[in-house]
Every structure is written in structure tokens, then in C-alpha cells.
KOLDO-406535 format. One record per residue: residue number from 1; residue in one letter; y, x, z of N, C-alpha, C, O in turn. Coordinates in steps of 0.05 Angstrom, whole numbers, plus 5000, padded with zeros to 4 digits. Layout:
BEGIN
PT:num:residu:n_py:n_px:n_pz:ca_py:ca_px:ca_pz:c_py:c_px:c_pz:o_py:o_px:o_pz
PT:NUM:A:Y:X:Z:Y:X:Z:Y:X:Z:Y:X:Z $
...
//
This chain:
BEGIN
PT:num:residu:n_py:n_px:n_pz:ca_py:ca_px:ca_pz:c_py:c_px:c_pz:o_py:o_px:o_pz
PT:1:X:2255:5106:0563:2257:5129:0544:2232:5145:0546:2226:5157:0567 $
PT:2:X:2218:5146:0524:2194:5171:0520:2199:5183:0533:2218:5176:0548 $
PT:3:X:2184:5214:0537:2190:5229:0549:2195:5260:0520:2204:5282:0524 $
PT:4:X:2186:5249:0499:2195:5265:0475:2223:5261:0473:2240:5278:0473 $
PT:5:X:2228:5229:0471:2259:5230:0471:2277:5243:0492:2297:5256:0484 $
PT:6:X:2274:5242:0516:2282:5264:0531:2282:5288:0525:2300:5302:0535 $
PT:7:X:2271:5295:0516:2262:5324:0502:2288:5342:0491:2301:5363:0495 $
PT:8:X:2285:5316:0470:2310:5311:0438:2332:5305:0451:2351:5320:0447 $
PT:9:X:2334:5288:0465:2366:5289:0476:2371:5310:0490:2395:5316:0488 $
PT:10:X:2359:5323:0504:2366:5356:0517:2375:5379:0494:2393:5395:0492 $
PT:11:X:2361:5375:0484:2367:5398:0456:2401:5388:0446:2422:5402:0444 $
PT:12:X:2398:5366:0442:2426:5349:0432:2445:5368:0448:2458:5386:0438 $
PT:13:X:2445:5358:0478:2459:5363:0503:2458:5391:0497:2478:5404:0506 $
PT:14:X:2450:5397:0492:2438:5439:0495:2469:5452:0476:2486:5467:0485 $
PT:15:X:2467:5436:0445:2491:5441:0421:2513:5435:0437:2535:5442:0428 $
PT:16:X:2512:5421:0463:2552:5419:0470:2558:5439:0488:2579:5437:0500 $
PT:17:X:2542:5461:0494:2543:5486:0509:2558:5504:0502:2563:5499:0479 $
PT:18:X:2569:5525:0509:2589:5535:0505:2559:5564:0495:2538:5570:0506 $
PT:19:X:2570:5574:0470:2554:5604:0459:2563:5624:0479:2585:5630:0489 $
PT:20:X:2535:5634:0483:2551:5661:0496:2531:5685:0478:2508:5681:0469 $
PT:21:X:2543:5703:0476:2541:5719:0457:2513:5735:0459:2511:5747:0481 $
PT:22:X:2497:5738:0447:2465:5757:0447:2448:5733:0455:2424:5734:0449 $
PT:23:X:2457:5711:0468:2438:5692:0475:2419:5676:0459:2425:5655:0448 $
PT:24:X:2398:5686:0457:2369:5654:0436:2354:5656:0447:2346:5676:0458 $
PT:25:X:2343:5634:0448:2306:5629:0454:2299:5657:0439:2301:5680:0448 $
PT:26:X:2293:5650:0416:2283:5667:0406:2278:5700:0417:2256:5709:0423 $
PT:27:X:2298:5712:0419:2306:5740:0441:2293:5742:0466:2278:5761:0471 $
PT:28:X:2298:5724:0480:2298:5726:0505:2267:5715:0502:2252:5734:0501 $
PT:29:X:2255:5694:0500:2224:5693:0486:2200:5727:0485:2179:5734:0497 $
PT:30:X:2220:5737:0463:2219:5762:0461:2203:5787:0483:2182:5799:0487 $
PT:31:X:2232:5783:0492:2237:5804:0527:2216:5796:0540:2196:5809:0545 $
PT:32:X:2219:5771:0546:2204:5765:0564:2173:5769:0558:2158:5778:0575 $
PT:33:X:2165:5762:0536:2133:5772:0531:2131:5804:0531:2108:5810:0540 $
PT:34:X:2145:5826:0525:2157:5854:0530:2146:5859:0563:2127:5870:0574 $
PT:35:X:2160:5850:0568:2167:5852:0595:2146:5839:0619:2146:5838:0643 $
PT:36:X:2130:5830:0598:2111:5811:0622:2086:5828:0630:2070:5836:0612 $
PT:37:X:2082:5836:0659:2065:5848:0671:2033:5836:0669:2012:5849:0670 $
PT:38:X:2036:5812:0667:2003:5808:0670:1991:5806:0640:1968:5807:0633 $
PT:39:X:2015:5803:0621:1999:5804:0590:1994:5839:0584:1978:5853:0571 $
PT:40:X:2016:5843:0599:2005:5880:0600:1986:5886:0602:1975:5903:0587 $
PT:41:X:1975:5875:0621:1951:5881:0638:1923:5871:0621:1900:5881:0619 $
PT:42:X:1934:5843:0609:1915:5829:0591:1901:5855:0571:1878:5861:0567 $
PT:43:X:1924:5865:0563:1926:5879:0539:1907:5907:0536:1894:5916:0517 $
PT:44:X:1911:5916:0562:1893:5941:0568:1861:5931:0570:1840:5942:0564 $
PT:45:X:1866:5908:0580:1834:5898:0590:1822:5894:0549:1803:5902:0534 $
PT:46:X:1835:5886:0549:1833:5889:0505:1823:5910:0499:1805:5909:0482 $
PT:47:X:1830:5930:0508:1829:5962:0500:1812:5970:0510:1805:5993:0506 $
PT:48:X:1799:5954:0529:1775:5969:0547:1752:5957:0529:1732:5969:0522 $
PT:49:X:1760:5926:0522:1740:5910:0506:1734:5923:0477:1713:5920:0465 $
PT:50:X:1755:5939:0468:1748:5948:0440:1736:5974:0450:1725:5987:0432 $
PT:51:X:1734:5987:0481:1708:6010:0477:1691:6006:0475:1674:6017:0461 $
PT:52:X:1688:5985:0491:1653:5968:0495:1646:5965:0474:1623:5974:0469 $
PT:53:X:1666:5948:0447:1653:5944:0427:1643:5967:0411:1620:5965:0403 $
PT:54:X:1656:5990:0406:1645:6023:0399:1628:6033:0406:1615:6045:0389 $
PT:55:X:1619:6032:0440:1600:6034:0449:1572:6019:0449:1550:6027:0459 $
PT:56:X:1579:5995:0435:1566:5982:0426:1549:5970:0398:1534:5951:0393 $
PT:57:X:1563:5994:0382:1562:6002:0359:1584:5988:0330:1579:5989:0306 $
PT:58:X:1602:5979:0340:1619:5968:0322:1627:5988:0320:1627:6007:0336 $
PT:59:X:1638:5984:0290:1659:6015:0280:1685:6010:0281:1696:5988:0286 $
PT:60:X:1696:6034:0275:1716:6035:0292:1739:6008:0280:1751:5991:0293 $
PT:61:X:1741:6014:0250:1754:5990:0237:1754:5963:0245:1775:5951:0251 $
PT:62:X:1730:5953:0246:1718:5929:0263:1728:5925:0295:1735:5903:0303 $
PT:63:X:1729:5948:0312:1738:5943:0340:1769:5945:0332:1778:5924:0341 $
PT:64:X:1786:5957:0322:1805:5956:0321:1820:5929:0311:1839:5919:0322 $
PT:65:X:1808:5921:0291:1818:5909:0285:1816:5874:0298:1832:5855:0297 $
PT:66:X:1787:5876:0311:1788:5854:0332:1806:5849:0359:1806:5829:0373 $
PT:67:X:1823:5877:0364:1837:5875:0386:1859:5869:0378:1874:5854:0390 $
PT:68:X:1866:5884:0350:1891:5876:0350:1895:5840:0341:1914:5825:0343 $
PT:69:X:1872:5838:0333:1875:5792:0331:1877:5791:0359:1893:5775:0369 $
PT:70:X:1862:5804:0372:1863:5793:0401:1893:5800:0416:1905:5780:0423 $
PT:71:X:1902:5816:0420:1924:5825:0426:1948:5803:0414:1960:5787:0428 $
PT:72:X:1955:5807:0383:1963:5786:0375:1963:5760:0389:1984:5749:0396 $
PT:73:X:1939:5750:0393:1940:5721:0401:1947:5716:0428:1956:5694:0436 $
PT:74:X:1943:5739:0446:1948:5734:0469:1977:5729:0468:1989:5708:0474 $
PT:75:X:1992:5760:0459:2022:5752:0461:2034:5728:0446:2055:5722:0457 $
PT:76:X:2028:5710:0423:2031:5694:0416:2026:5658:0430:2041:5638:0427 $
PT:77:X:1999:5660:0444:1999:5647:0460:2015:5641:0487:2020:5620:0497 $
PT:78:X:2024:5674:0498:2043:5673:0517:2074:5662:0511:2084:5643:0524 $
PT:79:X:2086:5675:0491:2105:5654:0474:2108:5629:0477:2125:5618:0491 $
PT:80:X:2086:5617:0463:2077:5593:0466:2084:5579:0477:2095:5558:0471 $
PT:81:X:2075:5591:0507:2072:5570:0537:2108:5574:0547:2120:5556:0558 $
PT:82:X:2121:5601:0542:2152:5606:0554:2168:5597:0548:2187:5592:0562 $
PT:83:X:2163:5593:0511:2185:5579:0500:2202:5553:0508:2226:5553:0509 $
PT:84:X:2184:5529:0514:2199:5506:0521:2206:5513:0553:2203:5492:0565 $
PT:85:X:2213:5530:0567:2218:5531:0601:2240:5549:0589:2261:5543:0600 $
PT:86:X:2245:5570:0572:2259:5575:0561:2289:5569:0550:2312:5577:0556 $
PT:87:X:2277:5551:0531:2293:5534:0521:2313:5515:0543:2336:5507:0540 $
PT:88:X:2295:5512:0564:2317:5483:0574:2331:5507:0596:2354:5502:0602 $
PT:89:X:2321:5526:0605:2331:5558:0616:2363:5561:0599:2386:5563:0607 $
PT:90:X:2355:5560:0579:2383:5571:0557:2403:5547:0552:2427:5550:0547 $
PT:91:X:2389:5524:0553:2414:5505:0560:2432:5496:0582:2452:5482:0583 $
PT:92:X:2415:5511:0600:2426:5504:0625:2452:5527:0631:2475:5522:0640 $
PT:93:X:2444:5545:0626:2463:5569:0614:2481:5565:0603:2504:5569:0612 $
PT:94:X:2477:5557:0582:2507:5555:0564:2521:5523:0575:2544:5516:0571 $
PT:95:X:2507:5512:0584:2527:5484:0600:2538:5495:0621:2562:5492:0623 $
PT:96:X:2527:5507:0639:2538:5518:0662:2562:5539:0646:2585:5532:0649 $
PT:97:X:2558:5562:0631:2587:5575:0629:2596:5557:0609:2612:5573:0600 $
PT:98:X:2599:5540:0596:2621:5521:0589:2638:5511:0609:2663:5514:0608 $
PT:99:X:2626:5499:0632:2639:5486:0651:2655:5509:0670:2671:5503:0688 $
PT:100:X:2645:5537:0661:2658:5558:0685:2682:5561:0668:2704:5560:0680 $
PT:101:X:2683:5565:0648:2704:5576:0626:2723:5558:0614:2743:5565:0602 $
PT:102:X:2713:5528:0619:2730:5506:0620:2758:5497:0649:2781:5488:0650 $
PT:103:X:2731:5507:0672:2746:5510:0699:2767:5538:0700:2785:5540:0717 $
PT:104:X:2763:5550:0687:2780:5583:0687:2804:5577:0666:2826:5588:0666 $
PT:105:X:2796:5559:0649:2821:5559:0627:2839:5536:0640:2859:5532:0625 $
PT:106:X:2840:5523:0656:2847:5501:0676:2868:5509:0693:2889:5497:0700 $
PT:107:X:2859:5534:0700:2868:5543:0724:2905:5550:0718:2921:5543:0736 $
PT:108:X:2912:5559:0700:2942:5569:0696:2953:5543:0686:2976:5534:0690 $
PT:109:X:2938:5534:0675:2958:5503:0668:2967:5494:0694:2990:5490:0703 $
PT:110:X:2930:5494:0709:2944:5477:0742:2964:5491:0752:2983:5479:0762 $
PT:111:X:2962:5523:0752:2978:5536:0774:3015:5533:0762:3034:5525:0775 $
PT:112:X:3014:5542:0740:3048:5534:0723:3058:5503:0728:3081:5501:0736 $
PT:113:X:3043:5479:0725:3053:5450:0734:3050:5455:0768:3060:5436:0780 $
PT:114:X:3041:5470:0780:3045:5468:0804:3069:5480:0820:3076:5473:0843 $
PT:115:X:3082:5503:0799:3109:5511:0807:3123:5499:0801:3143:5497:0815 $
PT:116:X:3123:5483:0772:3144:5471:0755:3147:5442:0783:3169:5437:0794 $
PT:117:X:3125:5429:0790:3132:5404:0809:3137:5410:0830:3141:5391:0845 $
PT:118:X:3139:5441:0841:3146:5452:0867:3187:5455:0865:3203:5456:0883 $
PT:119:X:3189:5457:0841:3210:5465:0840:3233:5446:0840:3258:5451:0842 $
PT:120:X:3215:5417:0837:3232:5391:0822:3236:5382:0859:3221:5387:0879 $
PT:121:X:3263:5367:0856:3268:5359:0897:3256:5328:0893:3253:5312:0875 $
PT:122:X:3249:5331:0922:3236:5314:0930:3251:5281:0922:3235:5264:0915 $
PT:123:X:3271:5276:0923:3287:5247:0913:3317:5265:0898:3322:5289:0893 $
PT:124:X:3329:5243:0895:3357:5255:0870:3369:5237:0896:3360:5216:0904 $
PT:125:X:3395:5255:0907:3414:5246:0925:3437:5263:0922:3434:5285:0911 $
PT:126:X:3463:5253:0931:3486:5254:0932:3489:5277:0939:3471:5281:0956 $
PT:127:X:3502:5298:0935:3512:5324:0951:3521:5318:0973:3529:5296:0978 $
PT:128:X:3520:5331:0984:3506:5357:0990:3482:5348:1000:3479:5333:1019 $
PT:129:X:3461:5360:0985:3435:5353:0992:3422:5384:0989:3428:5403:0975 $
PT:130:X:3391:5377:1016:3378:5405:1006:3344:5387:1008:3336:5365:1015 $
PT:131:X:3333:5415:0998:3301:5417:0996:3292:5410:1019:3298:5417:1042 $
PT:132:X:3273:5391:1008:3262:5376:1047:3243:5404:1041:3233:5407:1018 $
PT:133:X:3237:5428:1064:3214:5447:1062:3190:5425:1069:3179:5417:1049 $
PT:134:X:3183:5418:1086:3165:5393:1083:3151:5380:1056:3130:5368:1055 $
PT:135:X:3160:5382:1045:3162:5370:1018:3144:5396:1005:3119:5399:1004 $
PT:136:X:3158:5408:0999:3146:5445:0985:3120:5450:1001:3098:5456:0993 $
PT:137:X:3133:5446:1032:3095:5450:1042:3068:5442:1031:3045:5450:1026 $
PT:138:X:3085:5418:1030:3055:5396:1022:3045:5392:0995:3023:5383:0988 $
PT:139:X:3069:5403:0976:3059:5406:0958:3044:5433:0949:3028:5436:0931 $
PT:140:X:3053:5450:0964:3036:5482:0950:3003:5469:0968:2982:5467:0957 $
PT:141:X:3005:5464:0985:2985:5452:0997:2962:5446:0981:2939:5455:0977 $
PT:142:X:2979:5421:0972:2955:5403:0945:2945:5429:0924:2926:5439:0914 $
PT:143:X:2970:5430:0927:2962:5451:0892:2935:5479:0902:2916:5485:0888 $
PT:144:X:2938:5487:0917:2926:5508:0931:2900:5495:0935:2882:5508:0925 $
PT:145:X:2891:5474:0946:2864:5466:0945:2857:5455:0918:2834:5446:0918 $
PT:146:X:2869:5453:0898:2871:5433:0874:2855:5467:0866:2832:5473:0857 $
PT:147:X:2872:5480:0871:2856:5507:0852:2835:5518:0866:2815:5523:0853 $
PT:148:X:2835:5523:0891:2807:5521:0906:2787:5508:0892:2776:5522:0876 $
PT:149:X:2778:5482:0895:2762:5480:0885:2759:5478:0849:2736:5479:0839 $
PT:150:X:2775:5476:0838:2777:5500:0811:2757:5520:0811:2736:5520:0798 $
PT:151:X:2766:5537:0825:2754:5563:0829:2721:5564:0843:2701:5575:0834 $
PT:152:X:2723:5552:0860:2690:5537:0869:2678:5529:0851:2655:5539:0848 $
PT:153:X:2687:5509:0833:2675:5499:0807:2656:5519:0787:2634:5518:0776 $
PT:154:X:2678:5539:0788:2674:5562:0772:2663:5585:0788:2659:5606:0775 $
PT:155:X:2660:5585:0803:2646:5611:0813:2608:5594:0817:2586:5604:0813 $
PT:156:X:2616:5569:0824:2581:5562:0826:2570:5559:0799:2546:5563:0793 $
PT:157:X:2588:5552:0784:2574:5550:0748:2555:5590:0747:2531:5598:0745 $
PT:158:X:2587:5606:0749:2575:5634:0739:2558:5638:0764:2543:5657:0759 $
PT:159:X:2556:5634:0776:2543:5640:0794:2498:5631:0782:2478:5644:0786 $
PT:160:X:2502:5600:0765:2486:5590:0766:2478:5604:0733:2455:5611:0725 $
PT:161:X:2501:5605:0722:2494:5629:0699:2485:5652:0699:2472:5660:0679 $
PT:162:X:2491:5672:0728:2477:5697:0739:2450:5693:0742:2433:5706:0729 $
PT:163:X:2444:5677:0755:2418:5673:0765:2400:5667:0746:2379:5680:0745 $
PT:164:X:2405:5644:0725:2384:5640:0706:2390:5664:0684:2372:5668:0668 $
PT:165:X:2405:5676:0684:2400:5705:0660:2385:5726:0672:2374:5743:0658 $
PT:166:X:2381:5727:0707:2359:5740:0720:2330:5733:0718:2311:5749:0718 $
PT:167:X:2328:5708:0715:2304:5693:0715:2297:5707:0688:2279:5723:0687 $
PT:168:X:2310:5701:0664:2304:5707:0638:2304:5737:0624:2300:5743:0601 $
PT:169:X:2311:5757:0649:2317:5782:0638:2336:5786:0625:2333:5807:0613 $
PT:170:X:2361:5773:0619:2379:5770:0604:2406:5786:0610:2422:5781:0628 $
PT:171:X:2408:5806:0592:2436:5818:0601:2457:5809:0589:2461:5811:0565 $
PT:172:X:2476:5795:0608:2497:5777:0605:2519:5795:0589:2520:5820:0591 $
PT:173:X:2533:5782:0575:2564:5805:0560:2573:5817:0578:2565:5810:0600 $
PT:174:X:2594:5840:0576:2605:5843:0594:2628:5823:0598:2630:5818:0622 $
PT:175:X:2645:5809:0583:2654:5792:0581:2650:5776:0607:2665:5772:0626 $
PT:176:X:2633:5769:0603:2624:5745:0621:2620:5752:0658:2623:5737:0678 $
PT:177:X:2612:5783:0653:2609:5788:0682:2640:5792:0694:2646:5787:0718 $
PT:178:X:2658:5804:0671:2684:5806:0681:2700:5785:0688:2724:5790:0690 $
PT:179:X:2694:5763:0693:2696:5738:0694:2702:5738:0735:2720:5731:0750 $
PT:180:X:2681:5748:0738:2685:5755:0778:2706:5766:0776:2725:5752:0786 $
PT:181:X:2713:5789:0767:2742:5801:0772:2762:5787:0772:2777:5786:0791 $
PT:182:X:2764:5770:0749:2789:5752:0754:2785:5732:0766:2805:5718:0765 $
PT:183:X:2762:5718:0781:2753:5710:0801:2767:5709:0820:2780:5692:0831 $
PT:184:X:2758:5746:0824:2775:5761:0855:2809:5756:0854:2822:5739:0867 $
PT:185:X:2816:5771:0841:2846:5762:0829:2853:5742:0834:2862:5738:0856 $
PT:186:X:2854:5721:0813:2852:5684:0832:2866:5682:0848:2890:5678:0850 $
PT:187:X:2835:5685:0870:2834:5681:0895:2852:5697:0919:2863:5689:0939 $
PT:188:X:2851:5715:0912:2865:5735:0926:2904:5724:0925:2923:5728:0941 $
PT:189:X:2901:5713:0900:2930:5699:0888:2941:5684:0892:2965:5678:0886 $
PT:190:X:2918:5668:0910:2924:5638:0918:2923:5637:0949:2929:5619:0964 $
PT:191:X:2914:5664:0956:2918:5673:0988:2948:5671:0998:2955:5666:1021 $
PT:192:X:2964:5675:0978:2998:5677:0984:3011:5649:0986:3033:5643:0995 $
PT:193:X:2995:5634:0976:3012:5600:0980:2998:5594:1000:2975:5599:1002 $
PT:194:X:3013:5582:1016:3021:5560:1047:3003:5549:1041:2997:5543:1018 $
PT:195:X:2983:5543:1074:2965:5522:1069:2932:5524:1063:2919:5504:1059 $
//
């Protein structure tokens, strides 16, 4: 496979990501050239270049207007170069909270079939019969690590979603950050089953 076609099948891969809301290249592209300290810095050194040119007898229209092409091109060029690290930045993002929000919507299905099969006895026998507790043990057991790593699943996705919206300057929904809370909750929920 090319390495263009890799490219194209990432973008592909990118559309089965879950949207999260304020999120584009485009934006975050944006910020990030905003926000970038050494084009800052470029930028002033511009401004020093259009005194020189005044002092050098260009007028003022002429220096001005050479910085601002210059200025222009710099931030444009910086674009440029962020966009595609960007881009595969923002897919990685929205695959990772698909997979957290897929693992979170998981979780009450698992946890409800896990009472409903807690509740069913272990074999069908003759009366008088009781609940092997043995039985109940081992099953909140399963079910309790079954949602464990559920919840692992999902805390390293958002977790891996935090981190690249830091990288990108990106302020996540609140939505999405409230996502730990019921995290905590969960977990804290699954502290009460055996095992």
C-alpha cells in the first residue's frame, strides 16, 4: 500500500469516529496558529523588519503592506505544516471517545444481565432446594471484573481523549469531561459487589 493510500484510508477510518461537538481541523488549526509562541515571535521580528524598511526609506504604504504579505504567509505557512499532524490528532480523538462512549453505554446492559443471571439458581431441582451462595459468589465475581475492565476500557480511551485535546489546545464539552464523574460513580458502585 502507497503511503498516500494510507493517508486516504485514515481519513476513511477518521468518518467512523464518534463527533464530538466544537471539534475541526479547521478550528483547532486555527488556535493553534493563535496560540503559537514562536510565530509570535516571527511576527514581531516582521515589525521590526517593516522599521528598517522606513528607515530605509520605504513609505509607509509600501512597508506596511510588505509585512502584512509577510505576516500573512508566515501564518499560512504555519497552517500548512500543522494541518496534516492535526488531522490524524482529531481522528484519533474521535476514535478514542467512540470507543469510551461505546464502553459507557455497555456498561448497564452488562450490569442489569448481570443481576437478571444472578438471580436465575444455579440447576432446577426438586424442593426443597436453596441458592448454592457459591454460585452468586462467582458470579458477581465475573460480572464485577467484566465491568472492571469496561470501565478501564473507558477511562484509558478518555483519558487518551484528554491528552490529545491538551496537545491541540482543545476545550473538550463539558459533556464529555462529565464523563469522569460517572466514571467515579461506576466505580465506586461496583465497590459493593463481592470479589
Amino acid at each position: 500500500m502507497a503511503l498516500e493510500d494510507q493517508v486516504k484510508a485514515i481519513s476513511e477510518l477518521g468518518k467512523l469516529g464518534e463527533n464530538i461537538p466544537g471539534l475541526s481541523v479547521d478550528k483547532v488549526v486555527e488556535n493553534l496558529a493563535k496560540k503559537d509562541e514562536s510565530l509570535e515571535e516571527y511576527l514581531k521580528l516582521i515589525e521590526d523588519e517593516k522599521q528598517d524598511n522606513l528607515e530605509r526609506g520605504m513609505s509607509e504604504e509600501e512597508a506596511d503592506k510588505a509585512a502584512e504579505e509577510a505576516k500573512k504567509q508566515a501564518v499560512e505557512t504555519l497552517k500548512g505544516n500543522i494541518k496534516p499532524a492535526v488531522e490524524e490528532e482529531v481522528i484519533m480523538m474521535k476514535q478514542e471517545y467512540k470507543i469510551a462512549k461505546e464502553a459507557l453505554d455497555s456498561i448497564p446492559t452488562e450490569a442489569s444481565t448481570a443481576i437478571a443471571t444472578a438471580a436465575i439458581p444455579p440447576a432446577i431441582s426438586a424442593p426443597p432446594s436453596a441458592a448454592n451462595p457459591l454460585y452468586t459468589l462467582a458470579m458477581a465475581t465475573q460480572t464485577k471484573k467484566s465491568l472492571l475492565k469496561t470501565i478501564n476500557i473507558v477511562i484509558a480511551s478518555l483519558t487518551k481523549v484528554m491528552m490529545i485535546a491538551n496537545r491541540l489546545k482543545f476545550e473538550l464539552p463539558e459533556s464529555i469531561v462529565n464523563l469522569v464523574k460517572v466514571l467515579g460513580i461506576a466505580t465506586s458502585a461496583l465497590s459493593i459487589i463481592p470479589g
